[in-house]
MDTraj code that builds the backbone (N, CA, C; nanometers):
import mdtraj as md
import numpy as np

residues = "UNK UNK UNK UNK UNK UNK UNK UNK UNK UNK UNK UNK UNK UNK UNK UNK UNK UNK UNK UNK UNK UNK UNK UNK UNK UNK UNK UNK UNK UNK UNK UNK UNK UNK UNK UNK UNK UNK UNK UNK UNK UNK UNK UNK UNK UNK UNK UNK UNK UNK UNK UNK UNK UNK UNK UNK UNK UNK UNK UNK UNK UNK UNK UNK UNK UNK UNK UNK UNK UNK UNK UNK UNK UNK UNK UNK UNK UNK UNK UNK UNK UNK UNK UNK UNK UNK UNK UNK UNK UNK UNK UNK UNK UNK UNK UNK UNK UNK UNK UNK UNK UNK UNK UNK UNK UNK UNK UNK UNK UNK UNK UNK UNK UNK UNK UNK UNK UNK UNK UNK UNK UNK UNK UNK UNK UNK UNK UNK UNK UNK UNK UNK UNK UNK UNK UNK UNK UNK UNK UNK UNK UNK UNK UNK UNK UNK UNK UNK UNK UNK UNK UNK UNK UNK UNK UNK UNK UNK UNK UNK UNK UNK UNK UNK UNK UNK UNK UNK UNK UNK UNK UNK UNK UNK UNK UNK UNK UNK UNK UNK UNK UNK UNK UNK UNK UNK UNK UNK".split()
xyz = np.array([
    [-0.9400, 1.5619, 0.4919],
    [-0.9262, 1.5366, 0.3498],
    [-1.0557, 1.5743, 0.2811],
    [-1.0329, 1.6702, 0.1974],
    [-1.1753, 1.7457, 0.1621],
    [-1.2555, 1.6218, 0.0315],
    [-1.3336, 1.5841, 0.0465],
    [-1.4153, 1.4839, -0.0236],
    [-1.3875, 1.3219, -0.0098],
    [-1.3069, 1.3033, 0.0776],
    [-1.2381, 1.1882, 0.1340],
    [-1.1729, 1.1019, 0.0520],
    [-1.1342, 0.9708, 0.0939],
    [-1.0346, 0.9050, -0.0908],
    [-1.1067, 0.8981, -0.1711],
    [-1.2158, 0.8395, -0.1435],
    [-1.3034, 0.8158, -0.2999],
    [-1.3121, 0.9423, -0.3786],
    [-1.2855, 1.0336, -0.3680],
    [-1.2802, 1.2110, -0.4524],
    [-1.1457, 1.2142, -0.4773],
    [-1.0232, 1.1377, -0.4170],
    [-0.9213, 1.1835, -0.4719],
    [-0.9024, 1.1278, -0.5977],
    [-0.8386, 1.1936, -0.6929],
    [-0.7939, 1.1290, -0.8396],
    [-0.6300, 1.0693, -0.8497],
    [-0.5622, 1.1553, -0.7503],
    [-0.3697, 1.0979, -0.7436],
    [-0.3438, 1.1510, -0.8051],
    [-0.1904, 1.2191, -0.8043],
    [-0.1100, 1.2632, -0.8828],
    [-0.0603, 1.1640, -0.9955],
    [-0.0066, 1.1812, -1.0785],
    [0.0350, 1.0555, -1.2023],
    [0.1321, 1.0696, -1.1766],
    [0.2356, 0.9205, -1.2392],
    [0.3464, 0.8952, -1.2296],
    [0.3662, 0.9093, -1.3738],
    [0.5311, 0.8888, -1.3928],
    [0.5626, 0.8379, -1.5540],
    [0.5266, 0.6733, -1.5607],
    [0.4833, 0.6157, -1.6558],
    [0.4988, 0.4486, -1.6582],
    [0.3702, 0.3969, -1.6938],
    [0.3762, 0.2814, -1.7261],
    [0.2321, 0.2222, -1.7012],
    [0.2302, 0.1690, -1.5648],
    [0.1268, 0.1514, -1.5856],
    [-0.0101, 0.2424, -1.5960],
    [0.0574, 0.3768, -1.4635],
    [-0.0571, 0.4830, -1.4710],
    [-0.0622, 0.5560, -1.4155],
    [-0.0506, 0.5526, -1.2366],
    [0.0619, 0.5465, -1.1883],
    [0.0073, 0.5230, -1.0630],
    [0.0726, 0.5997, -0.9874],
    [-0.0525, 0.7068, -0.9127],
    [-0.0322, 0.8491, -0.8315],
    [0.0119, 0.8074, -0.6781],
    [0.0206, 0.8934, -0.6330],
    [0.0878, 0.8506, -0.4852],
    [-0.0369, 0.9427, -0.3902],
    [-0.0749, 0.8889, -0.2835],
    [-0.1868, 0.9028, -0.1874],
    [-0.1538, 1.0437, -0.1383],
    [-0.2304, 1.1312, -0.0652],
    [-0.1934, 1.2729, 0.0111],
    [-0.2766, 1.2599, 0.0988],
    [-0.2235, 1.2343, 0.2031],
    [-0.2843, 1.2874, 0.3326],
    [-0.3169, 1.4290, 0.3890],
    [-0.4078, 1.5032, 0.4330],
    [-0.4031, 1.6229, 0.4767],
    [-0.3223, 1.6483, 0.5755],
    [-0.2726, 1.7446, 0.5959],
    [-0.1559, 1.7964, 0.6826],
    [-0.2867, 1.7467, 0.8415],
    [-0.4025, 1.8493, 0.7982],
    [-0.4640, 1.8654, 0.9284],
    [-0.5688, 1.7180, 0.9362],
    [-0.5060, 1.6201, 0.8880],
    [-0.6008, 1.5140, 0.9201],
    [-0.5819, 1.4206, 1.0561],
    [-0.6707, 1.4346, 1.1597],
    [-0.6191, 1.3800, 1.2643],
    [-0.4981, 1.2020, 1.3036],
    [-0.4813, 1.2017, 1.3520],
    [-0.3873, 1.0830, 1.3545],
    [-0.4484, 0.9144, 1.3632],
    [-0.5793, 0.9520, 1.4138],
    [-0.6605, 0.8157, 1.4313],
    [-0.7327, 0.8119, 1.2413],
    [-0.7133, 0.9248, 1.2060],
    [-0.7641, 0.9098, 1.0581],
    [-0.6527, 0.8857, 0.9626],
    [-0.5555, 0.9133, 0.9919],
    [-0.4503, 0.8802, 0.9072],
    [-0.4017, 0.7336, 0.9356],
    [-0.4076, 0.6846, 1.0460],
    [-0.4403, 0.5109, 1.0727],
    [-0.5468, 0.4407, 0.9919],
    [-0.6260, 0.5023, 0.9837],
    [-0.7584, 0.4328, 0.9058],
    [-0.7301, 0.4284, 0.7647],
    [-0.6971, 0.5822, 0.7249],
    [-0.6761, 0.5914, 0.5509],
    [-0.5579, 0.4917, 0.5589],
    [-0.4286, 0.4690, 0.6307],
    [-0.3061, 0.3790, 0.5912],
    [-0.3522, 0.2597, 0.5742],
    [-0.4469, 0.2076, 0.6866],
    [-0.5236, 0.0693, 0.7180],
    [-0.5864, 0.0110, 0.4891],
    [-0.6353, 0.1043, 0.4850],
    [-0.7082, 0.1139, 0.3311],
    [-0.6159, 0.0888, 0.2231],
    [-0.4932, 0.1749, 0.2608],
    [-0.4349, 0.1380, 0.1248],
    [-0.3258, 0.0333, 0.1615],
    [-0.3102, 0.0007, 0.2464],
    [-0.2166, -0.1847, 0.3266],
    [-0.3776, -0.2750, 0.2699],
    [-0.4694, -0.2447, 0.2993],
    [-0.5918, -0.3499, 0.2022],
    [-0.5777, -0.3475, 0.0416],
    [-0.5965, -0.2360, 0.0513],
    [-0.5755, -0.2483, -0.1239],
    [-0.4290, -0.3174, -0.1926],
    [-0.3166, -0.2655, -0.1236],
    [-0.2141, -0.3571, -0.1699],
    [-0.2187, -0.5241, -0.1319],
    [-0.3010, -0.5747, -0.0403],
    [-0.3140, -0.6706, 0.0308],
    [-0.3988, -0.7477, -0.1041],
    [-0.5280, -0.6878, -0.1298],
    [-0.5881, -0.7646, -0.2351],
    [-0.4923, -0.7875, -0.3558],
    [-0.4623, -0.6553, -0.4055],
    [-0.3792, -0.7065, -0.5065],
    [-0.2794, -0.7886, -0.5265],
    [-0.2086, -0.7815, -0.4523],
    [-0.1013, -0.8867, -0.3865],
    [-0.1429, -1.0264, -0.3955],
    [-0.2929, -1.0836, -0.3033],
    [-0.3409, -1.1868, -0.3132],
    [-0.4049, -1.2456, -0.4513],
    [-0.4821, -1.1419, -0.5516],
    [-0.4651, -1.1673, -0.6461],
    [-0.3621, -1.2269, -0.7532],
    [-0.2851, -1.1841, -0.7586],
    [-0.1540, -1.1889, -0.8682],
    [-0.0865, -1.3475, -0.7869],
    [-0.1106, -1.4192, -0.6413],
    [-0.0698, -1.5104, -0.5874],
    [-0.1167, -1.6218, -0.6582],
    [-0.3025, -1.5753, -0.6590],
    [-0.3420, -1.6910, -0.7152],
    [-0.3324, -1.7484, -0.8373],
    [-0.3205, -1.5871, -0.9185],
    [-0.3203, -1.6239, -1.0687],
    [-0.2008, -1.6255, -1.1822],
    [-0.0931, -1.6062, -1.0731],
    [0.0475, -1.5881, -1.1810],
    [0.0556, -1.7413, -1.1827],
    [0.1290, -1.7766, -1.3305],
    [0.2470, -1.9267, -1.2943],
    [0.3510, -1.9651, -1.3041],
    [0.4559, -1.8225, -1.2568],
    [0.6060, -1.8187, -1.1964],
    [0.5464, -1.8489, -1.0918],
    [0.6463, -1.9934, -1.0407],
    [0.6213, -2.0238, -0.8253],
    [0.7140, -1.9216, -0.7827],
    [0.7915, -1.8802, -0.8610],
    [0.8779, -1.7950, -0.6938],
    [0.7881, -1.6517, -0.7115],
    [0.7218, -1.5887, -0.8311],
    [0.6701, -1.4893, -0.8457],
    [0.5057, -1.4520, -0.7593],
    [0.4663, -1.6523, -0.7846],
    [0.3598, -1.6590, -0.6820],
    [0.3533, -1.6583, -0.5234],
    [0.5274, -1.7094, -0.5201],
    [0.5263, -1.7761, -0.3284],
    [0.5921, -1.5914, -0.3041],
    [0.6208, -1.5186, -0.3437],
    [0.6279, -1.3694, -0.3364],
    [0.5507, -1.2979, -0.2833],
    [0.4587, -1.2818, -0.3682],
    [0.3493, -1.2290, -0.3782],
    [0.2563, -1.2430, -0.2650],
    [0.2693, -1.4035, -0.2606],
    [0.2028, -1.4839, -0.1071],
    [0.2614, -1.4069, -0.0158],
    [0.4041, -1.3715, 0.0467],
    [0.4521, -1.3245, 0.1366],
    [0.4250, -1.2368, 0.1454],
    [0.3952, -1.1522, 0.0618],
    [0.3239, -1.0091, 0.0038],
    [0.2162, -0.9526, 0.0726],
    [0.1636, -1.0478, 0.0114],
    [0.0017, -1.0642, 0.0901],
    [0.0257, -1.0389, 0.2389],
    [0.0655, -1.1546, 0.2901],
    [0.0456, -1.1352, 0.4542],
    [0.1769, -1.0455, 0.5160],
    [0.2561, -0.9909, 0.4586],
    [0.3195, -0.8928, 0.5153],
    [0.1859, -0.7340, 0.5165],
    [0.1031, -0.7301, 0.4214],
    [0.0034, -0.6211, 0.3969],
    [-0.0860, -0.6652, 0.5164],
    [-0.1235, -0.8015, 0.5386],
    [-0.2176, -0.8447, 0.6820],
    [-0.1077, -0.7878, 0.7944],
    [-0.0068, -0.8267, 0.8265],
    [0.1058, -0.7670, 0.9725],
    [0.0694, -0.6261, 0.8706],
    [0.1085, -0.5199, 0.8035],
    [0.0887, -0.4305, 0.8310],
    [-0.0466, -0.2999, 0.9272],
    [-0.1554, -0.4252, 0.8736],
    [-0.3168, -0.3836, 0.8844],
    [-0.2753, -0.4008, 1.0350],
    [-0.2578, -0.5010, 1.0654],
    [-0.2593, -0.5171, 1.2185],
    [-0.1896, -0.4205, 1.2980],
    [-0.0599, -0.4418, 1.2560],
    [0.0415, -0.3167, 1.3099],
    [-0.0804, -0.1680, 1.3694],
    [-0.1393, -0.1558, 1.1978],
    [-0.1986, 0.0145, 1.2647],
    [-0.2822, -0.0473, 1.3556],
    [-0.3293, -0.0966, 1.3606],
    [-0.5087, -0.1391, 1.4160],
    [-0.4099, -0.1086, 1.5880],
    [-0.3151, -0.2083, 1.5881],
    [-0.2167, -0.2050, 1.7509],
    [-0.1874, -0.0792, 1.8094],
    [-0.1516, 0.0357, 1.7072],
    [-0.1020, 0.1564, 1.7201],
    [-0.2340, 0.2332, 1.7130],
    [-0.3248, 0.2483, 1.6454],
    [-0.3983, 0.2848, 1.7168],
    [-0.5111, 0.2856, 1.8101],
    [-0.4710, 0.1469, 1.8838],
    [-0.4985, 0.0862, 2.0301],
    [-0.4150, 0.2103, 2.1088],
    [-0.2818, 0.1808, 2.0674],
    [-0.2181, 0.2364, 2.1727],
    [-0.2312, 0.4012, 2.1811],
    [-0.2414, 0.4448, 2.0992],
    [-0.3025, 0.5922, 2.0532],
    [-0.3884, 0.6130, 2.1548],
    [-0.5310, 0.5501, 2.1336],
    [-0.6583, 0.5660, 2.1841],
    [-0.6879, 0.5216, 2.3290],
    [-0.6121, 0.4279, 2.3381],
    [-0.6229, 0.4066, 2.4662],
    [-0.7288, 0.2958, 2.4999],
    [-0.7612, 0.2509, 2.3566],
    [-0.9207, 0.1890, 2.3659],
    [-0.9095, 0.0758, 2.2283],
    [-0.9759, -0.0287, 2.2826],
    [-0.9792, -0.1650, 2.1892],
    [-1.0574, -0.0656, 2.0379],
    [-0.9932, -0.1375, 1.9498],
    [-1.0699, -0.0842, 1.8092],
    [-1.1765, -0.0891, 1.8182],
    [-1.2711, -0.0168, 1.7633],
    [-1.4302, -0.0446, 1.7396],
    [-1.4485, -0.1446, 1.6119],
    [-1.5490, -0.2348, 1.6716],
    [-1.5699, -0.3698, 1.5216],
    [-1.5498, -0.3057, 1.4102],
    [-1.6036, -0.1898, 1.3794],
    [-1.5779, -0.0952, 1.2424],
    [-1.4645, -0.0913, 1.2212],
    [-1.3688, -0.0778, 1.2842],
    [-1.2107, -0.0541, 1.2433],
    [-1.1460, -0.0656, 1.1019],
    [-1.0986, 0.0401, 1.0083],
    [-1.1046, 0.1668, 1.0311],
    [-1.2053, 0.2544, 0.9648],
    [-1.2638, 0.1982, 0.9352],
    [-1.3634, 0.3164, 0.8684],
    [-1.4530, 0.3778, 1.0298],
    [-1.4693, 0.3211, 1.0958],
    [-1.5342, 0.3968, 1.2675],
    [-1.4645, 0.4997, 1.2799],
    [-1.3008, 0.4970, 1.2353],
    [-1.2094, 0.6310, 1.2868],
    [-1.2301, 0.7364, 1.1554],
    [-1.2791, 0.7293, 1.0649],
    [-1.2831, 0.8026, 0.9704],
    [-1.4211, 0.8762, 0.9352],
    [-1.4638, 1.0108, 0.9156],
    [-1.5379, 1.0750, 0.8846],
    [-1.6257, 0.9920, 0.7743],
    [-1.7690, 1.0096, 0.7684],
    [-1.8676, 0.9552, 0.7249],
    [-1.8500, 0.9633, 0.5638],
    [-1.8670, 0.8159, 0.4952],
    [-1.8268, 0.8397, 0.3803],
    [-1.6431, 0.8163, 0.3052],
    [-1.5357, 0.8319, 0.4293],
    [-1.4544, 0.8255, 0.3811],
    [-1.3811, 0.6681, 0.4162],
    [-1.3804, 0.5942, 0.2882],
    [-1.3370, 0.4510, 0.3042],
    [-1.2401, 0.4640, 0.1861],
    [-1.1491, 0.3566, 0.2325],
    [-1.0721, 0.3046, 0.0881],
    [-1.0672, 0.2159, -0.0559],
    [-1.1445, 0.1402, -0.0427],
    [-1.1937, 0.0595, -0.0843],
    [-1.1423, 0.0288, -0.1921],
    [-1.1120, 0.0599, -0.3373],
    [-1.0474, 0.0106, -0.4301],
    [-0.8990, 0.0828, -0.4522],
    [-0.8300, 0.1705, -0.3410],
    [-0.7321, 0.2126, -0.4114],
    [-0.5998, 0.1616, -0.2678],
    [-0.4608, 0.1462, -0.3543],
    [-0.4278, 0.0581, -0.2550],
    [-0.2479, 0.1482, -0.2481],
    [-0.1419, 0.1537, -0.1718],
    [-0.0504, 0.1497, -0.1694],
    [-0.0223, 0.2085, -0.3464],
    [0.0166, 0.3677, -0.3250],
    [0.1085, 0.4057, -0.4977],
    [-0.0261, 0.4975, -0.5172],
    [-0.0951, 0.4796, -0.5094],
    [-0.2708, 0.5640, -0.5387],
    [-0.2987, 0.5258, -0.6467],
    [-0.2677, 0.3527, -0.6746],
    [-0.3721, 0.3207, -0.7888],
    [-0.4516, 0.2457, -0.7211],
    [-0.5706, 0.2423, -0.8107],
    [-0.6576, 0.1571, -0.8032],
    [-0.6150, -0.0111, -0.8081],
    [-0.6904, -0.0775, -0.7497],
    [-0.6420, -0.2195, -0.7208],
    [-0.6810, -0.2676, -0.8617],
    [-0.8466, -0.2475, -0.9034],
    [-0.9492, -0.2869, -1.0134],
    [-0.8565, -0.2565, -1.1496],
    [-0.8121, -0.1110, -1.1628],
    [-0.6838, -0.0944, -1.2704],
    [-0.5607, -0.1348, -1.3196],
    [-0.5351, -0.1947, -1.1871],
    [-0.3861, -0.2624, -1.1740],
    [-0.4287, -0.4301, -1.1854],
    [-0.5314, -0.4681, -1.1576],
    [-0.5484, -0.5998, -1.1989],
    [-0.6050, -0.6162, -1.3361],
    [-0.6542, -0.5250, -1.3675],
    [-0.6950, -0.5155, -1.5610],
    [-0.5825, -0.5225, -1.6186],
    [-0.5289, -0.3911, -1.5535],
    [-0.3391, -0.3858, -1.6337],
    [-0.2607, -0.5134, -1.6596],
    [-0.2537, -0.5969, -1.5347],
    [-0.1440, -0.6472, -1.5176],
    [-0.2041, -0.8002, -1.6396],
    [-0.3315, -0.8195, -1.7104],
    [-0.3672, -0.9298, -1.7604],
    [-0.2656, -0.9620, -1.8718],
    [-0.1947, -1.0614, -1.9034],
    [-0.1042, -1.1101, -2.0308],
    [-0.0103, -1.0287, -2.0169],
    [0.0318, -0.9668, -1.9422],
    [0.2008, -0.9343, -1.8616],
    [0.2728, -1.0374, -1.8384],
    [0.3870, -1.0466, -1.9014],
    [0.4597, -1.0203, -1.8197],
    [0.5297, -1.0683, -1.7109],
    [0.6076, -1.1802, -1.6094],
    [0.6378, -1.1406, -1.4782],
    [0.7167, -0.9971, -1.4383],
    [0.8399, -0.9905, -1.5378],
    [0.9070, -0.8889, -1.5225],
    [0.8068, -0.7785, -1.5238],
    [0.7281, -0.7283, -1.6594],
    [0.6116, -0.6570, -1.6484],
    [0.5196, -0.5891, -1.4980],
    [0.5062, -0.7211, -1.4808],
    [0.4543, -0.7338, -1.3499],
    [0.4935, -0.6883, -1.1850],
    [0.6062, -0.6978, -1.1757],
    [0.7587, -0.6474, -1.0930],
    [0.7842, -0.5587, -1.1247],
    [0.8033, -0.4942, -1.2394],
    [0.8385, -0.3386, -1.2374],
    [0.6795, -0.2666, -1.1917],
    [0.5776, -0.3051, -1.2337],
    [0.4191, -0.1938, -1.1868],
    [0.4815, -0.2207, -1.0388],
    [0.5045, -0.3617, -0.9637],
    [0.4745, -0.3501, -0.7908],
    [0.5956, -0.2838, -0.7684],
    [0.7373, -0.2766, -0.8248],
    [0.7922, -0.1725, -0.7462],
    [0.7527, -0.0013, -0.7898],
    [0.7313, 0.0065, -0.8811],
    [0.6480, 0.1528, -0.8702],
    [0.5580, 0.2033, -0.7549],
    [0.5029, 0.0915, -0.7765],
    [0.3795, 0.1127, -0.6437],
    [0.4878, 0.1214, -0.5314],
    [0.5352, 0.0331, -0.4733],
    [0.6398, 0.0330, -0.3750],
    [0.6672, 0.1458, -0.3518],
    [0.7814, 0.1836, -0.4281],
    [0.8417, 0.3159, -0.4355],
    [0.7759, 0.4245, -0.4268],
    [0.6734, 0.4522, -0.4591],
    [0.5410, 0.5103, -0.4516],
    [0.4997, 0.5595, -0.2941],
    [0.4714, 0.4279, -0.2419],
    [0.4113, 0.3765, -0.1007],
    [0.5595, 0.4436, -0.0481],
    [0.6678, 0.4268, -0.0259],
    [0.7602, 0.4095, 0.0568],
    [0.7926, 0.5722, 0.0778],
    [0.7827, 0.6195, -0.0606],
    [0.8247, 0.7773, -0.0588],
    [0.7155, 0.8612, 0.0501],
    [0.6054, 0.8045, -0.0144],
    [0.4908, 0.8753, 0.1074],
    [0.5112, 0.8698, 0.2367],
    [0.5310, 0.7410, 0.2711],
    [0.5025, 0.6848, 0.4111],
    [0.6708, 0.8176, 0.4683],
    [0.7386, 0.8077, 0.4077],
    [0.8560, 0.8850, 0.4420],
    [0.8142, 1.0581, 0.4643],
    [0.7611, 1.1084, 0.3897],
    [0.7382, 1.2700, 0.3527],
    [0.5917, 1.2607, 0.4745],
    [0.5079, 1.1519, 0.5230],
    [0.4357, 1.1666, 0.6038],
    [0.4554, 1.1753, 0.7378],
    [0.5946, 1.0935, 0.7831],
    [0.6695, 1.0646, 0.8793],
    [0.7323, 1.2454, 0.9075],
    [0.8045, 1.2972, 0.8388],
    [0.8202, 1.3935, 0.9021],
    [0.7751, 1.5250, 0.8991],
    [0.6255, 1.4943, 0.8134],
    [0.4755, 1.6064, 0.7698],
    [0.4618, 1.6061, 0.9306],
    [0.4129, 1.4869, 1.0014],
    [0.2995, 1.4721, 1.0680],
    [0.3617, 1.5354, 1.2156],
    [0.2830, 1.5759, 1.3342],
    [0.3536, 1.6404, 1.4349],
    [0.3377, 1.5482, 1.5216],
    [0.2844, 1.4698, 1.5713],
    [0.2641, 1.3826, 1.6831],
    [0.3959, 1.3095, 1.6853],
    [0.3504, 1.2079, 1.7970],
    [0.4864, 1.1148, 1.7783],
    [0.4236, 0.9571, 1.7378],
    [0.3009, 0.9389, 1.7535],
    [0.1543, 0.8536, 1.7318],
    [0.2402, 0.8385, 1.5629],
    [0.1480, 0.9380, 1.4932],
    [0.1388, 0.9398, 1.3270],
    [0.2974, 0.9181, 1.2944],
    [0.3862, 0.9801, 1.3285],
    [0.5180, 0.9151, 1.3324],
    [0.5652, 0.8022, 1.3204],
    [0.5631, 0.7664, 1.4540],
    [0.5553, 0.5972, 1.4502],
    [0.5418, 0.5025, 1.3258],
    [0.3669, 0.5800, 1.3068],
    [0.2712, 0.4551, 1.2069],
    [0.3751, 0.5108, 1.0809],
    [0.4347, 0.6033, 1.0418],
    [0.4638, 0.6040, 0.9111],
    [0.5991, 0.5486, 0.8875],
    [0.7032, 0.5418, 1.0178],
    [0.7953, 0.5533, 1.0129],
    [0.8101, 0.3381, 1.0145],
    [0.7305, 0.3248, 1.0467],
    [0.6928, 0.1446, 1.0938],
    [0.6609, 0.1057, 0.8958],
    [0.5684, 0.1696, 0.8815],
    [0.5249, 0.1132, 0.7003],
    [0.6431, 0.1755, 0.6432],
    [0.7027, 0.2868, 0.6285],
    [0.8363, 0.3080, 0.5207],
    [0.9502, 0.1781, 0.5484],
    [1.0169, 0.1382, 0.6456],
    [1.0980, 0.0843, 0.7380],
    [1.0150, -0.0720, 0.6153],
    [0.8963, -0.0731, 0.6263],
    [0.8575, -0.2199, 0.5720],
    [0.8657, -0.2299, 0.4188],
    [0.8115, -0.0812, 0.3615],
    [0.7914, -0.0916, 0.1937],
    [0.9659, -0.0962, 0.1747],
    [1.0388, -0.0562, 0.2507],
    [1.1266, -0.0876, 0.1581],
    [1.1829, -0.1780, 0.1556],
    [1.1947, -0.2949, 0.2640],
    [1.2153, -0.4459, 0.2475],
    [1.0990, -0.5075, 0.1457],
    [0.9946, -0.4590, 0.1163],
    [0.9104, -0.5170, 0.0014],
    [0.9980, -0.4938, -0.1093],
    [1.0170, -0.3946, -0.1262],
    [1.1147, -0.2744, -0.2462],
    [1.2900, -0.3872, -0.3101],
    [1.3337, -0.4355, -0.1393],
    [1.4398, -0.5283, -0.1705],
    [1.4072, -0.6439, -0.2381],
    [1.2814, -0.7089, -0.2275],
    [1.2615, -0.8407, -0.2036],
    [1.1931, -0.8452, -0.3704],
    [1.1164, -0.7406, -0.4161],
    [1.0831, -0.7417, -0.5328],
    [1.2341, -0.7313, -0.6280],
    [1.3047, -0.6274, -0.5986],
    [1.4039, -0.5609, -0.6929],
    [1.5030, -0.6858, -0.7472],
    [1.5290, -0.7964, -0.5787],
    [1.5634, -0.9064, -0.6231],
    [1.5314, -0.9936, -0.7039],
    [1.4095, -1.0305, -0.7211],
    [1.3212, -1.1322, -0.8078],
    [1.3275, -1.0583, -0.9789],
    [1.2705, -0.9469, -0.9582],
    [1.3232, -0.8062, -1.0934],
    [1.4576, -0.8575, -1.1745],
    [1.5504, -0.8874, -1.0735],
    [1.6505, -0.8805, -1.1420],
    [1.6965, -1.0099, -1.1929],
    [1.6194, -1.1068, -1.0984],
    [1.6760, -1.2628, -1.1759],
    [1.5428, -1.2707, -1.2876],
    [1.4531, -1.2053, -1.2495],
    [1.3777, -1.2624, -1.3973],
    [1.3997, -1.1830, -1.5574],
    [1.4640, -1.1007, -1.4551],
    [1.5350, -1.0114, -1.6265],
    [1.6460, -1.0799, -1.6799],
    [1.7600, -1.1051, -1.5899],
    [1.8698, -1.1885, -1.6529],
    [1.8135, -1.3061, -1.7345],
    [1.6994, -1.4029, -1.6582],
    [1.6704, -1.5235, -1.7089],
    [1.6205, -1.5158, -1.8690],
    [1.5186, -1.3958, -1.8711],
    [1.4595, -1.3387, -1.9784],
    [1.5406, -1.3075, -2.0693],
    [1.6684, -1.2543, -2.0658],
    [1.7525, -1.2176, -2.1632],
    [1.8595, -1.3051, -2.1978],
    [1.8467, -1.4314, -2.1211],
    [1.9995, -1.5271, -2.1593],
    [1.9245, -1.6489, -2.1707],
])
top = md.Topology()
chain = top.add_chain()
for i, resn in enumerate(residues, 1):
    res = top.add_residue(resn, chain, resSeq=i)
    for name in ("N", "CA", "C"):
        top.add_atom(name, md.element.get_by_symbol(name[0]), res)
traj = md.Trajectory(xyz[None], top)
C-alpha cells in the first residue's frame, strides 16, 4: 500500500458524512492485510464503544455494547488466523509488527471513515440518525471484506475476509432491525 493508511484519503460515499470504503493492495502480503483488517475492527471497536457510553436509547446503547465486543472477537479472530498463517505466536506488537514501518491504523475504522469524524458527526443526532451512518459504514465494511475475499489468492487472506463479511453482515441485520423500530416509533 503505497504511503500506508495514514496517506489514504477513501473513496466517498453519497450521505453524511462522507464515508469511503478501505483498499487494500492487490500485492499486499496476507500477514499485512491481517494487520490493516486488525485496524479498522479497532477503529469500529472505538467507535462503537463510544456511542455505548454516550447515547440514552438502552436498546441503542446495549447494541452498540454488543458492537463493541463483537469488533474485540473480530480483533482476535485475525490475531488467531494469523497465528495460524505464521505458524508463530503474535509478536507483542501485533499488528502493527506485521506491517511495514509507519503503516498503522489508528483513527480510521470499518467504511474508511475516520472514527474522530464520525464521533464529531454523530453529536445531537439522532438515534435513527445514528443507525443509518453505522449501517453505511457496515455496508461499506461488508462490501469490502467481500470484493477482498475473492481479490486475494491465498486461502489464509480468504478465510480472514470471508470470516469478517459472514460477521458485518449479522452487524448489518442487527442494526437494520433496531433502524426499523426506531423509525416506526419516531413516526407514530
Amino acid at each position: 500500500m503505497e504511503g500506508g493508511i495514514r496517506a489514504w484519503k477513501g473513496l466517498k460515499a453519497e450521505g453524511p458524512p462522507e464515508s469511503g470504503m478501505a483498499y487494500f493492495s492487490p500485492g499486499t502480503k496476507p500477514e499485512e492485510l491481517m494487520g490493516l483488517a486488525w485496524f479498522l475492527e479497532d477503529g469500529s471497536r472505538k467507535f462503537y464503544s463510544e456511542l455505548a457510553a454516550n447515547l440514552t436509547d438502552q436498546e441503542a446503547k446495549d447494541l452498540y455494547s454488543q458492537l463493541t465486543e463483537a469488533e474485540e472477537h473480530h480483533q482476535a479472530s485475525l490475531r488467531r488466523l494469523y497465528e495460524e498463517f505464521s505458524a508463530q505466536v503474535s509478536a507483542p506488537g501485533f499488528p502493527g509488527s506485521v506491517l511495514p514501518a509507519g503503516e498503522e491504523g489508528g483513527d480510521v475504522m470499518e467504511g474508511g471513515m475516520r472514527v474522530s469524524e464520525a464521533l464529531q458527526w454523530v453529536k445531537g443526532k439522532r438515534v435513527t440518525e445514528i443507525l443509518e451512518l453505522s449501517l453505511s459504514l457496515e455496508t461499506n465494511a461488508y462490501d469490502l471484506y467481500l470484493k477482498m475475499e475473492r481479490q486475494v489468492k491465498d486461502e489464509y487472506s480468504a478465510k480472514v475476509f470471508h470470516l469478517l463479511s459472514a460477521e458485518e453482515k449479522k452487524h448489518l441485520e442487527r442494526l437494520s432491525a433496531l433502524f426499523e423500530k426506531e423509525s416506526k416509533s419516531s413516526k407514530g
